[in-house]
TORPATI-179451 format. One record per residue (C-alpha): residue in one letter; residue number from 1; x, y, z. Coordinates in Angstrom, 3 decimals, m for minus. Last residue first. Example, Ala and Ser with C-alpha at 12.3 -4.5 7.8 and 13.67 -1.06 7.14 Angstrom:
# residues 2
<"S"; 2; <13.670; m1.060; 7.140>>
<"A"; 1; <12.300; m4.500; 7.800>>
This chain:
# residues 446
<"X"; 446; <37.691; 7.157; 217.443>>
<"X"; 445; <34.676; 4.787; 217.196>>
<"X"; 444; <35.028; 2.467; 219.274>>
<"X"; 443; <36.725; 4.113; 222.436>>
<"X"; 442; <34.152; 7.110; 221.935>>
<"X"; 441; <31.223; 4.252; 222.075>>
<"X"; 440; <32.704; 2.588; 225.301>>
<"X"; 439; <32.864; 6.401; 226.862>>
<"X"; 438; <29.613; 7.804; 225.453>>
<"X"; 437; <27.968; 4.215; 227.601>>
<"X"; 436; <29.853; 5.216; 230.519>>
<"X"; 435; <27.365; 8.551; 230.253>>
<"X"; 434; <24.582; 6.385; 229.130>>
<"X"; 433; <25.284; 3.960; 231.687>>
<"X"; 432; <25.539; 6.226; 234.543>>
<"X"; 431; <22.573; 8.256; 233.427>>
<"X"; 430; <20.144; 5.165; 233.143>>
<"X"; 429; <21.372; 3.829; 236.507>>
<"X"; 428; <20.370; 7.300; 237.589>>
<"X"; 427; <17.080; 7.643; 236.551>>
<"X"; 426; <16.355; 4.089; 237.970>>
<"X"; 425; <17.540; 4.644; 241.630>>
<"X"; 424; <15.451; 7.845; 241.235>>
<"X"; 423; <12.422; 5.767; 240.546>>
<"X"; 422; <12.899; 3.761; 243.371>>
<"X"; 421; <13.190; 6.486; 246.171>>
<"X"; 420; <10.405; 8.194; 244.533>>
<"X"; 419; <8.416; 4.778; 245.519>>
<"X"; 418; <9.995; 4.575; 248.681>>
<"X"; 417; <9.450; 7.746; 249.430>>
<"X"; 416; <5.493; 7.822; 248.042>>
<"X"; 415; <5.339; 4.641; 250.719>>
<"X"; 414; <6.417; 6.621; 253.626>>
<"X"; 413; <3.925; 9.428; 252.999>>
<"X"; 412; <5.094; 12.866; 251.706>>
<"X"; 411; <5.646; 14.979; 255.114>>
<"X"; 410; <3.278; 17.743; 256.620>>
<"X"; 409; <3.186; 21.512; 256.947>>
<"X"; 408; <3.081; 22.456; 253.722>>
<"X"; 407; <6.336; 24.388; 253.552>>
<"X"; 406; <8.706; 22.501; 255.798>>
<"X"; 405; <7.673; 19.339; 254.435>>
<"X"; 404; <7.962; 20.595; 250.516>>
<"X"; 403; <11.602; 21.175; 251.747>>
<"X"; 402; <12.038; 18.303; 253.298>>
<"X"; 401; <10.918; 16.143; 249.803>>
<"X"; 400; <13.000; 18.767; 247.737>>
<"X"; 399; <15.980; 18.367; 250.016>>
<"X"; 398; <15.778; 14.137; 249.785>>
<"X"; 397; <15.902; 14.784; 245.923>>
<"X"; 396; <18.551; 17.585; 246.205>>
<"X"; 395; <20.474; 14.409; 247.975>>
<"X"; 394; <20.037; 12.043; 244.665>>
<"X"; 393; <17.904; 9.274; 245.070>>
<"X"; 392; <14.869; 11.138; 244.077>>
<"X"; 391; <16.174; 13.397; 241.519>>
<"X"; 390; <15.974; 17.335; 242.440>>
<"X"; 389; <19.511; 17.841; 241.327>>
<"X"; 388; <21.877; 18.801; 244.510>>
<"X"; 387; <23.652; 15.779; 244.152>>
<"X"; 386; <24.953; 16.840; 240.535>>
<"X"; 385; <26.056; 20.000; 241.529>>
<"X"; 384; <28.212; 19.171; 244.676>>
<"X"; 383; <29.810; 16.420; 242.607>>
<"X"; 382; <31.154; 18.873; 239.909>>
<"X"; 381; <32.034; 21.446; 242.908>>
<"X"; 380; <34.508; 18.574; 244.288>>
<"X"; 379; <35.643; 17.627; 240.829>>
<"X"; 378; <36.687; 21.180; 239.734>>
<"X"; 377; <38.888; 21.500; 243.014>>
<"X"; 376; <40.182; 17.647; 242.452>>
<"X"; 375; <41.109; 18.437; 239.068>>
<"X"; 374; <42.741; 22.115; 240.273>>
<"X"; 373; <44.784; 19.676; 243.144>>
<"X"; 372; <46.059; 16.712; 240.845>>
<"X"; 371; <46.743; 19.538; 238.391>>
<"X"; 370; <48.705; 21.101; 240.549>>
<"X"; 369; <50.025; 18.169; 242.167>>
<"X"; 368; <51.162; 16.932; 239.248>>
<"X"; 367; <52.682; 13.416; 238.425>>
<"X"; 366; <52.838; 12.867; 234.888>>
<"X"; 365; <50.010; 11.010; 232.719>>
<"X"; 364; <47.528; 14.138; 233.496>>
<"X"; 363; <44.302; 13.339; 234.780>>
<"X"; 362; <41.147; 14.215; 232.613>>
<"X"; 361; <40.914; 10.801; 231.211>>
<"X"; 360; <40.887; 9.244; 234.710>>
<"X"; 359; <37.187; 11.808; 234.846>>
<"X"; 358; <36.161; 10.736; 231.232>>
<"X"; 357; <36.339; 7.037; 232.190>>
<"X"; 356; <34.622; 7.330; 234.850>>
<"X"; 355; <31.871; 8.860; 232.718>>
<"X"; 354; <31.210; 11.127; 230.294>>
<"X"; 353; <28.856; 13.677; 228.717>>
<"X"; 352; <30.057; 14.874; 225.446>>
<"X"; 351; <26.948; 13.329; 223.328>>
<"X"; 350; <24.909; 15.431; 225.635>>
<"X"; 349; <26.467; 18.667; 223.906>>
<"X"; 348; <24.632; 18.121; 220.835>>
<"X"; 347; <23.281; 21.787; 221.000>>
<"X"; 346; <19.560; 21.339; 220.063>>
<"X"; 345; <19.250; 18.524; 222.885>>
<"X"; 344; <19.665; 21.665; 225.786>>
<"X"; 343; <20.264; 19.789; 228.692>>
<"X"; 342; <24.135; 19.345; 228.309>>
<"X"; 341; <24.058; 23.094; 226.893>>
<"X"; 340; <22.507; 24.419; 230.528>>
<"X"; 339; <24.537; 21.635; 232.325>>
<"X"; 338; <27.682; 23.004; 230.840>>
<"X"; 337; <26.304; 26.803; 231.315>>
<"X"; 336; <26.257; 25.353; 235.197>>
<"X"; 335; <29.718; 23.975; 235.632>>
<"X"; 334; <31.364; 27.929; 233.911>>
<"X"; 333; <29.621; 29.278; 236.530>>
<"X"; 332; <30.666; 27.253; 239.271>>
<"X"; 331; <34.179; 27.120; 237.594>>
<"X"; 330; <34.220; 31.194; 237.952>>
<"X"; 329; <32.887; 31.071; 241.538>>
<"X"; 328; <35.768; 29.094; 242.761>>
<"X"; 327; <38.489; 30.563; 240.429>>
<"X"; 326; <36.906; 34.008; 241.626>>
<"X"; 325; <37.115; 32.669; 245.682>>
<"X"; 324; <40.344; 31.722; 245.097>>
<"X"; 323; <41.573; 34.550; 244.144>>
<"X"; 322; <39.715; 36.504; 247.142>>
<"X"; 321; <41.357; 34.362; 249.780>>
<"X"; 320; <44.694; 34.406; 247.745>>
<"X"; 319; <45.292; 38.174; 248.827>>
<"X"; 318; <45.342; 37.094; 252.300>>
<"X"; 317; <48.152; 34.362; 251.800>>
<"X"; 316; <49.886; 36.380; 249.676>>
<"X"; 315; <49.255; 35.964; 245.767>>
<"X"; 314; <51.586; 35.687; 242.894>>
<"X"; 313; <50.650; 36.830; 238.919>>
<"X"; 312; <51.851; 35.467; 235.551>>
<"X"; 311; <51.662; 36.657; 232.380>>
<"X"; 310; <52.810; 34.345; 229.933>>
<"X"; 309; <54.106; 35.642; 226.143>>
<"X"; 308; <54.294; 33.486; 223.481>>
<"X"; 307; <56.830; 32.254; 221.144>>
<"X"; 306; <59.921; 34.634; 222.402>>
<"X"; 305; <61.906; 31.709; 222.851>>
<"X"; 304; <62.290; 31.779; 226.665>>
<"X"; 303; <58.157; 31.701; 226.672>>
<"X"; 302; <58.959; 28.093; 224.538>>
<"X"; 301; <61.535; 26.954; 226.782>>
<"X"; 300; <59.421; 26.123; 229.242>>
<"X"; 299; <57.834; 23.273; 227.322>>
<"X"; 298; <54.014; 22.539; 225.928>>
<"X"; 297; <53.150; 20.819; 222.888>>
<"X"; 296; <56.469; 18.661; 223.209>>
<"X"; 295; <57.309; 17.095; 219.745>>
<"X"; 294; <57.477; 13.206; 219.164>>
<"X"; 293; <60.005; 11.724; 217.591>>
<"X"; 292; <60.177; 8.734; 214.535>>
<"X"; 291; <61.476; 11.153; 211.747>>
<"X"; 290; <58.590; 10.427; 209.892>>
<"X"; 289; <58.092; 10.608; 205.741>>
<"X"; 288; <55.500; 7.145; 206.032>>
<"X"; 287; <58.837; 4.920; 204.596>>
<"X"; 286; <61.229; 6.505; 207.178>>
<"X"; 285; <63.423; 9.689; 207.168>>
<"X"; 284; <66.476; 9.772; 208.362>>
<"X"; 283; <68.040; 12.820; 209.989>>
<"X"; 282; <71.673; 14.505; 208.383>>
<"X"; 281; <73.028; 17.091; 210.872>>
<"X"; 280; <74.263; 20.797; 211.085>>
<"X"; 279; <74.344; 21.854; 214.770>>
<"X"; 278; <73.281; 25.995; 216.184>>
<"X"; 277; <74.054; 26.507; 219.713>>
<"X"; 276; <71.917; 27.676; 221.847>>
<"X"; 275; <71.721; 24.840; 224.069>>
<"X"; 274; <70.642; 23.059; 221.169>>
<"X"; 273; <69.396; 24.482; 218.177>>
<"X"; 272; <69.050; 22.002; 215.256>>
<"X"; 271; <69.372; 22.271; 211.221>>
<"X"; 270; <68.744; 19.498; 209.470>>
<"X"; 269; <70.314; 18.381; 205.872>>
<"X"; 268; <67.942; 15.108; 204.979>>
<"X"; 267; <68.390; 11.444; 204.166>>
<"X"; 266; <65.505; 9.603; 202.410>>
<"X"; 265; <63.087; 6.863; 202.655>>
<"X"; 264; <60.223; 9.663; 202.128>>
<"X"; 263; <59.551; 13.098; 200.706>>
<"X"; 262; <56.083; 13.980; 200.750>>
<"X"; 261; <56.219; 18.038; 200.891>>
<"X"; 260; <58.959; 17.581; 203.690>>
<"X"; 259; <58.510; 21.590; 204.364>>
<"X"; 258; <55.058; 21.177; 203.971>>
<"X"; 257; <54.530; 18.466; 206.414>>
<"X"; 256; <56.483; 20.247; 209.007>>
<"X"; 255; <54.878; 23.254; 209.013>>
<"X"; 254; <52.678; 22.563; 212.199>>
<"X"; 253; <56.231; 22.466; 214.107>>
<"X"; 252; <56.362; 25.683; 213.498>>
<"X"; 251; <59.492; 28.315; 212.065>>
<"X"; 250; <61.119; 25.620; 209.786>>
<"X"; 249; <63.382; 27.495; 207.419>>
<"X"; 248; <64.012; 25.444; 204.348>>
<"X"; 247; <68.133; 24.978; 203.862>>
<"X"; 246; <66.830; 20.580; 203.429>>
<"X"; 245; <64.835; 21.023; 206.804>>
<"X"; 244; <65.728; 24.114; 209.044>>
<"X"; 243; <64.942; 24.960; 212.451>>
<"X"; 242; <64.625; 21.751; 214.131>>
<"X"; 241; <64.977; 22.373; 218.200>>
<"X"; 240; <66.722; 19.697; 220.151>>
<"X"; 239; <64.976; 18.867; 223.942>>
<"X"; 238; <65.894; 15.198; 223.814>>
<"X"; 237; <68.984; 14.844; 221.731>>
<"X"; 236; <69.613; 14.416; 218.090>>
<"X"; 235; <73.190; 13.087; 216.804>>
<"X"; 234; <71.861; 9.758; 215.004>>
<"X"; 233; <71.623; 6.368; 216.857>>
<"X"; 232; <68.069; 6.398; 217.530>>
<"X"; 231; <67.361; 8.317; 213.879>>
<"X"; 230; <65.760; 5.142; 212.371>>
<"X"; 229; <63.244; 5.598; 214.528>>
<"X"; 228; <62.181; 2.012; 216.032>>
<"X"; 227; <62.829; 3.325; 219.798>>
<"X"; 226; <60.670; 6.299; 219.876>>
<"X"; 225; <62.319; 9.362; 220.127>>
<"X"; 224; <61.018; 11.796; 222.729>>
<"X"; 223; <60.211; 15.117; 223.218>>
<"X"; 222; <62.126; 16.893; 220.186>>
<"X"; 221; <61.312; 20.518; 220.230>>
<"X"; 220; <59.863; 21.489; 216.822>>
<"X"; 219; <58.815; 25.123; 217.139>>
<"X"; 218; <55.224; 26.063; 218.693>>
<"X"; 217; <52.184; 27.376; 217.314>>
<"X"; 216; <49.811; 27.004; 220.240>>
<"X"; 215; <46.625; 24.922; 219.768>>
<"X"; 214; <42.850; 26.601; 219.811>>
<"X"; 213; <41.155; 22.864; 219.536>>
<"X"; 212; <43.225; 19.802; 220.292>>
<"X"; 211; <40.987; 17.519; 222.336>>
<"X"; 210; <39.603; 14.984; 219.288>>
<"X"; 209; <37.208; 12.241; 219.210>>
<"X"; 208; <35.129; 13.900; 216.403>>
<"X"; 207; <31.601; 13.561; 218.341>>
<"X"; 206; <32.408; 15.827; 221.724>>
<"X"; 205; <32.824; 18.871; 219.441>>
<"X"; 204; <29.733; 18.183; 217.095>>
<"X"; 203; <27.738; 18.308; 220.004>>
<"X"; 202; <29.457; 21.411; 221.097>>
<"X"; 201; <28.704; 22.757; 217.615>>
<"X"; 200; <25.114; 21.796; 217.478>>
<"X"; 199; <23.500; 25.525; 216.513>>
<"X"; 198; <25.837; 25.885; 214.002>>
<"X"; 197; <28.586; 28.786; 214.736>>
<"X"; 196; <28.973; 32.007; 213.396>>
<"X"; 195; <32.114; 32.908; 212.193>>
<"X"; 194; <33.369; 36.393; 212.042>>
<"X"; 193; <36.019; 37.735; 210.085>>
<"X"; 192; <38.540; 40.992; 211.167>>
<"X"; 191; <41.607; 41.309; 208.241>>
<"X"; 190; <44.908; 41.690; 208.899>>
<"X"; 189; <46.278; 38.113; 207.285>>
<"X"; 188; <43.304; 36.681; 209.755>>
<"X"; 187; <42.152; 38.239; 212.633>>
<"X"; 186; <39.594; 36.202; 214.387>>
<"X"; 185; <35.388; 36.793; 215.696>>
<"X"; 184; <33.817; 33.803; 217.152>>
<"X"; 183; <29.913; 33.308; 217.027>>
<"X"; 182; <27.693; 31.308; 218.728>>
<"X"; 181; <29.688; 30.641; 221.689>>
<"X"; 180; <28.546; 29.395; 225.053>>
<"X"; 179; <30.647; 26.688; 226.165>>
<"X"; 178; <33.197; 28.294; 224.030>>
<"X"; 177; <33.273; 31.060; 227.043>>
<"X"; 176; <35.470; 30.036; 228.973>>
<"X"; 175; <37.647; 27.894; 227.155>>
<"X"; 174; <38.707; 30.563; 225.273>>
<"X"; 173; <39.261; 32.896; 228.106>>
<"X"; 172; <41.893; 30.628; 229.118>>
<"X"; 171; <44.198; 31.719; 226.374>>
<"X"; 170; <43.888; 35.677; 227.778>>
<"X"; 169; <42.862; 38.761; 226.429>>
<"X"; 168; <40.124; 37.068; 224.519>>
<"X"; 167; <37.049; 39.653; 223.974>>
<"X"; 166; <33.706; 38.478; 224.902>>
<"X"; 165; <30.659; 39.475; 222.568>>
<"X"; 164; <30.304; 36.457; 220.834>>
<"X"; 163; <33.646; 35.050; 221.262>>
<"X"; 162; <36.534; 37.499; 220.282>>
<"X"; 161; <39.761; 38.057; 219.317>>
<"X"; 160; <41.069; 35.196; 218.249>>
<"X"; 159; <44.252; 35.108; 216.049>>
<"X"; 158; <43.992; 32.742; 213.160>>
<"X"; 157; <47.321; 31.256; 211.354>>
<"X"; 156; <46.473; 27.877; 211.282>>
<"X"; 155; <42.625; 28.333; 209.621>>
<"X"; 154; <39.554; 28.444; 210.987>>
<"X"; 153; <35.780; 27.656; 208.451>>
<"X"; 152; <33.408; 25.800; 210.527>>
<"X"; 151; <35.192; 22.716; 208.444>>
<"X"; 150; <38.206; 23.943; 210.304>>
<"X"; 149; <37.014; 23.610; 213.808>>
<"X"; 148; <35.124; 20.843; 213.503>>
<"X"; 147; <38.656; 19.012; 212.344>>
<"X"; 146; <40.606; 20.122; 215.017>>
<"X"; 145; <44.339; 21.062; 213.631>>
<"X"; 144; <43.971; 25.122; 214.217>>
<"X"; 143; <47.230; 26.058; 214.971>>
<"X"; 142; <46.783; 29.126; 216.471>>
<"X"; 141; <47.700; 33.174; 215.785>>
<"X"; 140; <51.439; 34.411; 214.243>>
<"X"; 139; <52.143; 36.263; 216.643>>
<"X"; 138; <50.543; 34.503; 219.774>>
<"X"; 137; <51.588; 37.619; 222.229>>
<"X"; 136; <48.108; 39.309; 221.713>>
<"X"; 135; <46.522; 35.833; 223.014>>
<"X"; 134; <48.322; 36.415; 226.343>>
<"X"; 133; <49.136; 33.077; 228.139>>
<"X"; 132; <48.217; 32.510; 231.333>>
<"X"; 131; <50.164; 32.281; 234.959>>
<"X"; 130; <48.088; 32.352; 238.539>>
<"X"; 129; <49.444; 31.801; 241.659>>
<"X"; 128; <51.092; 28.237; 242.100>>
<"X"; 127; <50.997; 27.960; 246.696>>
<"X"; 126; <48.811; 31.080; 247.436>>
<"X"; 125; <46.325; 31.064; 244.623>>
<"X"; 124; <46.401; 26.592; 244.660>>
<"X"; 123; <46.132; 27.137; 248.383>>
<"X"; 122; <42.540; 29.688; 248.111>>
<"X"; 121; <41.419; 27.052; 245.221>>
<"X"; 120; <41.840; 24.114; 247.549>>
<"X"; 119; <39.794; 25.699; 250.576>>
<"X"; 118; <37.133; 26.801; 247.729>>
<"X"; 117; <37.031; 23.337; 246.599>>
<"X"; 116; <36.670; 22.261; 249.907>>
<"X"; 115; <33.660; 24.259; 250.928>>
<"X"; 114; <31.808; 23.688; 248.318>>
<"X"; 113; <32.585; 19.867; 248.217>>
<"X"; 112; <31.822; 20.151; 252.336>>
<"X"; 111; <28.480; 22.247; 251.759>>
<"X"; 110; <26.762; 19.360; 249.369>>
<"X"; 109; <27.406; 16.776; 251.862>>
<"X"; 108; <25.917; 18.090; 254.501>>
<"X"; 107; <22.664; 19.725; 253.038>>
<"X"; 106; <21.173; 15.876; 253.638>>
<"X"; 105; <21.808; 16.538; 257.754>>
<"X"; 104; <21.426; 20.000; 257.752>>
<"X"; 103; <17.846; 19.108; 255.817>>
<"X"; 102; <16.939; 16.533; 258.536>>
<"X"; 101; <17.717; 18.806; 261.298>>
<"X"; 100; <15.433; 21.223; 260.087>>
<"X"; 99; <12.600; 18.349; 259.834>>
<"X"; 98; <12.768; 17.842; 262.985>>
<"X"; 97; <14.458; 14.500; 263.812>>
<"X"; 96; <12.228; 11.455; 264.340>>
<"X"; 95; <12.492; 10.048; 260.766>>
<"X"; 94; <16.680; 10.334; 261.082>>
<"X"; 93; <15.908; 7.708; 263.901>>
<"X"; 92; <17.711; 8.270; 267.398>>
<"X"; 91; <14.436; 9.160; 268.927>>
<"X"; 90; <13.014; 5.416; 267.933>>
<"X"; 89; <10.182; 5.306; 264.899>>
<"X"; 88; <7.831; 2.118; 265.057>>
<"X"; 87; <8.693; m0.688; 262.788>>
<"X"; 86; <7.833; m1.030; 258.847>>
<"X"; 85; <10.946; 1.148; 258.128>>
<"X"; 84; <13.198; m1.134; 259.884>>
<"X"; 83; <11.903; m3.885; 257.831>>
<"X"; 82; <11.691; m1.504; 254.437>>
<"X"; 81; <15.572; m0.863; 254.638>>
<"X"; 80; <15.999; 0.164; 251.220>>
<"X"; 79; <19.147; 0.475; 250.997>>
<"X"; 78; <19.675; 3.346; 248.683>>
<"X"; 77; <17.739; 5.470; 251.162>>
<"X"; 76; <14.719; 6.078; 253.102>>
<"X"; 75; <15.942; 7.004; 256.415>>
<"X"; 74; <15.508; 5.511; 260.267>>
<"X"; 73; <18.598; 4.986; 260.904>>
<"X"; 72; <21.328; 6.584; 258.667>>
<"X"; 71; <23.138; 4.609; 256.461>>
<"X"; 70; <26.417; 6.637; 254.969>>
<"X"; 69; <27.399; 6.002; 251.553>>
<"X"; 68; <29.742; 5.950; 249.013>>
<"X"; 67; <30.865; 6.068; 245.199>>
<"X"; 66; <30.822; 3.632; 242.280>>
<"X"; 65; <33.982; 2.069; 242.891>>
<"X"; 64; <32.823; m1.226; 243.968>>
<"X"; 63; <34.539; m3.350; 246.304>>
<"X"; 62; <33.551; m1.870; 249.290>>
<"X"; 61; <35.577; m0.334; 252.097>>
<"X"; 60; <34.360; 0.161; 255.497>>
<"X"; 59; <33.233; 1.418; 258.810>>
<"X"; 58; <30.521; m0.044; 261.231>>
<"X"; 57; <28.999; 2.418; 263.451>>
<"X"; 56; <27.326; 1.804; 266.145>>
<"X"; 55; <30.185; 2.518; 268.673>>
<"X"; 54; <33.279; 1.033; 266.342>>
<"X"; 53; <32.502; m1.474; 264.010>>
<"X"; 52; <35.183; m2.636; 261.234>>
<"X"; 51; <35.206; m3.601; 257.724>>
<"X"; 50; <37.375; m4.007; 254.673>>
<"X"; 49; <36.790; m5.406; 251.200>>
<"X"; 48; <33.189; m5.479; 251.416>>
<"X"; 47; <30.796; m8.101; 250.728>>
<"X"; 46; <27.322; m8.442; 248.395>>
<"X"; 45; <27.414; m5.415; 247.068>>
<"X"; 44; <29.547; m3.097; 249.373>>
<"X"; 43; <29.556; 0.147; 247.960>>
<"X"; 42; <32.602; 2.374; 247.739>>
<"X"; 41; <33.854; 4.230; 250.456>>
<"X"; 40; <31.427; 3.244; 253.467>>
<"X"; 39; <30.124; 4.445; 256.820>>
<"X"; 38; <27.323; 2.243; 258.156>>
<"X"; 37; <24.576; 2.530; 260.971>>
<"X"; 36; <24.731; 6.446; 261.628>>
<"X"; 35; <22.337; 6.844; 264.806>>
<"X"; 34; <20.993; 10.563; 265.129>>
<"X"; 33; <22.562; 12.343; 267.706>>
<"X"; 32; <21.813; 15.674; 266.074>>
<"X"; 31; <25.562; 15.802; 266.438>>
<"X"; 30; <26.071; 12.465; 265.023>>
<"X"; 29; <23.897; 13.533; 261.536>>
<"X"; 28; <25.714; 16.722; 261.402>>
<"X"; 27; <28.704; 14.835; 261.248>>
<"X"; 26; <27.940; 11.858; 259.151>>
<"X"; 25; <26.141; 14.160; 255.850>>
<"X"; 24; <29.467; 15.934; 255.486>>
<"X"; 23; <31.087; 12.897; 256.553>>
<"X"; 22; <29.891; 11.550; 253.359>>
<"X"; 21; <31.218; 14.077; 251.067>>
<"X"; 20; <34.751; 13.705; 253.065>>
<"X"; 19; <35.155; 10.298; 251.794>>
<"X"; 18; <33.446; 10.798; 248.433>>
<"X"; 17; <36.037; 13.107; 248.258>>
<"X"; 16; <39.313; 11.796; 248.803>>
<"X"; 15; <38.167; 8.779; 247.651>>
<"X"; 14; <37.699; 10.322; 243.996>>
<"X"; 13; <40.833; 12.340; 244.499>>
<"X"; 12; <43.089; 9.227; 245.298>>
<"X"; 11; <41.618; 6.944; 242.720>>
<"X"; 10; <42.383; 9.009; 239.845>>
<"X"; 9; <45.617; 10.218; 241.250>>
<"X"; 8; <46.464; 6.334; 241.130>>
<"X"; 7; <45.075; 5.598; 237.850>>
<"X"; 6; <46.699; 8.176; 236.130>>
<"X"; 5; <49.716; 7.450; 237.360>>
<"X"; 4; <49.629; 3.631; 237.313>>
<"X"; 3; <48.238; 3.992; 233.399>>
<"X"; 2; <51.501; 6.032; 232.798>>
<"X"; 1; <53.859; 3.492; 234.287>>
């Protein structure tokens, strides 16, 4: 049920905008009444799962989930259309457009991600409004479980304060500006340290295999009990609290191994809130010292607790215009010192580059159309990015080529395009299978 989940909002935001990605470069294109051949989500090697011509335009579904496409008349594209090339240009031919028209046209795409991941940030303001934890309110600092993280030197128990120069008022700030960091500066026991960070620290980030980095401390709620614990048919309940193991106060779930301190195949006195209410039971635990539960990371309860503090913040509709437009120039930001460090082979950080796999990663395994929407938002501007790269192939490859048009005065020769055109086909196959490549090897190796 999980995978369907995943897969499904997966699916649903990647149509949802390669779809209106290519009617960014369709409408334009129709209004300059230039002839749009084919309209297609996913590509159609060979055949397509659905297909349908209305006007001149034949619409459809492919079978492969690569992206989409729109073939314009009289344009050196993916297709390759060297017959139609080879005859003489018609009005209705992208080739006879001026060459303004031609960059609206390629620009198209580009401007509708922009435009609706802004759209979908200024809802997500209005509709969720903004709630983060504050980093003062973390008592007793992180739980620092990431294996990078404490070979650099962090220990459960560390407050951050700042990242290079950046002070953390706010969990999210973390994430921020790691991207970036080359020092981080924590309170530990009452005492300021600084680390400074190798050179290769994202790289060494995206090797271990692990997400956890700055993790709340958080009590022992029980999430779920899997169904060979020994304790199925003992008095503990979805949502119980553990607060005491053998009369030893258990303040953190990340205490848990110490409290046990290796005892296994045993019977133990527990202590569990529930509902408020404090219960005295006996727990069983199994040959590897497990109770056979899960914890939740995350839970409402936990602000309730006094654990951490959230501050949250609503927006009215006009306030949420300017919101959004922060969140939206924020991830922009934040999307470009990625590419910066993913281009940068000192840092490592090209050994975290992903592919589809990475994205249905990124989905939650519970239905959320917050984080269906904020995913979608991030994915939209992600897309945007990448196309506008000056790669042949790529739209910012078709802009460069109109571009150097405008300027000179006259237009690279049919034959350079296709040539360019090839090339770029090649640079990119190379980045999709590296990046999908990082995903096989990740699954391997971790």
């Amino acid at each position: 049920m999980e995978f369907v989940i995943k897969i499904s909002q997966f699916l649903l935001s990647l149509s949802l905008l390669i779809v209106l990605h290519e009617l960014g470069h369709f409408i334009p294109a129709k209004l300059f009444k230039t002839k749009v051949e084919k309209f297609y989500l996913f590509f159609d090697v060979k055949f397509s799962l659905f297909k349908k011509k209305i006007g001149e335009t034949v619409y459809g579904i492919g079978w492969l989930p690569l992206g989409g496409y729109v073939k314009i008349a009289g344009m050196i594209d993916e297709s390759m259309d060297k017959e139609q090339m080879a005859l003489p240009p018609k009005p209705w031919e992208f080739r006879s457009k001026p060459a303004w028209q031609r960059l609206i046209i390629m620009l198209g795409g580009v401007t509708v991600n922009f435009i609706l991941a802004y759209v979908i940030y200024v809802f997500i303001s209005f509709g969720y409004g903004d709630a983060d934890v504050k980093v003062a309110s973390l008592k007793d600092g992180y739980w620092i479980e990431h294996p990078v993280l404490k070979e650099a030197g962090f220990k459960t128990g560390d407050k951050v304060l700042k990242i290079n120069d950046n002070p953390i008022i706010n969990d999210s700030d973390i994430g921020q500006y790691l991207i970036e960091a080359q020092s981080i500066t924590i309170e530990r026991d009452g005492q300021t340290k600084t680390f400074d960070l190798p050179e290769d620290f994202l790289g060494q980030l995206s090797s271990s295999g692990s997400k956890d980095l700055f993790e709340y401390r958080v009590p022992f709620m029980v999430a779920n009990i899997a169904d060979s614990s020994a304790n199925k048919s003992n008095d503990i309940k979805k949502g119980d609290i553990i607060k005491s193991i053998n009369g030893k106060e258990l303040v953190y779930y990340d205490e848990l191994d110490e409290n046990l301190n290796g005892i296994k195949n045993t019977k133990v006195e527990v202590e569990l809130l529930r509902d408020g209410n404090v219960i005295n039971t006996q727990l069983t635990l199994d040959k590897d010292g497990k109770f056979g539960f899960n914890p939740y990371r995350i839970h409402p309860d936990f602000e309730k607790l006094g654990y951490y503090e959230v501050f949250r913040r609503e927006y009215t509709f006009g306030e949420s215009f300017s919101a959004g437009g922060k969140k939206f120039t924020k991830t922009i930001t934040n999307y470009f010192s990625q590419l910066k460090a993913i281009f940068s082979p000192s840092t490592g950080a090209y050994k975290g580059l992903g592919g589809f796999k990475a994205i249905y990663d990124v989905f939650p395994d519970v239905w959320s159309w917050y984080s269906f929407w904020k995913l979608t938002a991030f994915l939209s501007i992600m897309l945007a990015i990448l196309n506008l790269l000056p790669i042949p192939a790529l739209d910012g490859g078709h802009v460069m080529f109109l571009l150097y048009e405008m300027i000179s005065g006259r237009a690279p020769s049919e034959k350079f395009l296709e040539r360019a055109q090839v090339i770029g086909f090649f640079i990119l196959i190379a980045l999709v299978l590296f990046a999908n490549g990082n995903d096989i090897f990740k699954a391997i190796t971790n």
